[in-house]
C-alpha positions, 0 to 999 in steps of 0.5 A: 342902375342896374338890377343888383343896386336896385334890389340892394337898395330896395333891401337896405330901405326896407331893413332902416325903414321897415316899409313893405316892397313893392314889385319893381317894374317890369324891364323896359324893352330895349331898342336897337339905334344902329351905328352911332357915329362919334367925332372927337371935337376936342380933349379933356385938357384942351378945354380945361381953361374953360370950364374951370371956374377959378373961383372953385378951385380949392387948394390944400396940403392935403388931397380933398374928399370929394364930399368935402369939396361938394362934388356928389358926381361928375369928375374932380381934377387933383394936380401936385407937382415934385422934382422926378428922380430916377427912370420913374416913380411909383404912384399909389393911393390907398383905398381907392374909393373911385376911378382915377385917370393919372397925366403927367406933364412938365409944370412949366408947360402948357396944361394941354401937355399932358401924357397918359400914365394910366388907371387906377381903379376902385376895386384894384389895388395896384400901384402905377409906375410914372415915367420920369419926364426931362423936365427944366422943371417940376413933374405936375401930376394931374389925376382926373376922378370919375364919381361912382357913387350913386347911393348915399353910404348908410 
């Protein structure tokens, strides 16, 4: 956590609570580890099947908060399909309030299949072009969220 969320947070306590502020800690000194080698050992989508729990899966109409499906960090998976028409289509999702990875595949192919389309952010606005694949079948849409709340909302 940064020192900007730790003094919003220490003021937002102090503001409900009226609780005196202490002085924060002083920083801790940094270390330096080096060149750290990484190795790619396998993809998000490779091992999805795994890490899945099906009994977890919730379906609906309509897109879940991540509140509503108790998910408080980490990443939520949203997949939906529809016929592509056209060179591409336009993605956009009103009011972001994280940061979202968008894939799209063939339906009928294999979920390890999936093209990178692009981000979108919580503090952009813009919209993202998705090529229209040559599928037999529908489009599957697969957006991968990162959680970046780190404070309760008040």
């Amino acid at each position: 956590i940064t020192w900007w969320y730790q003094a919003a947070l220490r003021r937002v306590i102090h503001e409900c609570t009226g609780t005196p502020l202490h002085p924060l800690p002083a920083d801790i000194e940094r270390a330096s580890y080096g060149l750290v080698k990484l190795q790619k050992v396998a993809s998000f989508f490779d091992i999805f099947d795994k890490i899945c729990d099906p009994l977890k899966v919730a379906v609906s109409e309509q897109p879940l908060s991540m509140e509503l499906t108790g998910q408080m960090f980490g990443f939520l998976l949203y997949v939906s399909e529809y016929q592509g028409k056209g060179p591409y289509s336009i993605l956009s999702i009103p009011k972001v309030h994280d940061r979202a990875q968008v894939f799209v595949s063939c339906s009928l192919d294999d979920v390890r299949n999936q093209i990178y389309a692009g981000v979108i952010e919580r503090w952009s606005s813009k919209t993202l072009q998705i090529p229209t694949l040559n599928c037999s079948s529908n489009i599957r849409l697969s957006i991968l969220v990162i959680v970046m709340n780190f404070f309760c909302k008040v």
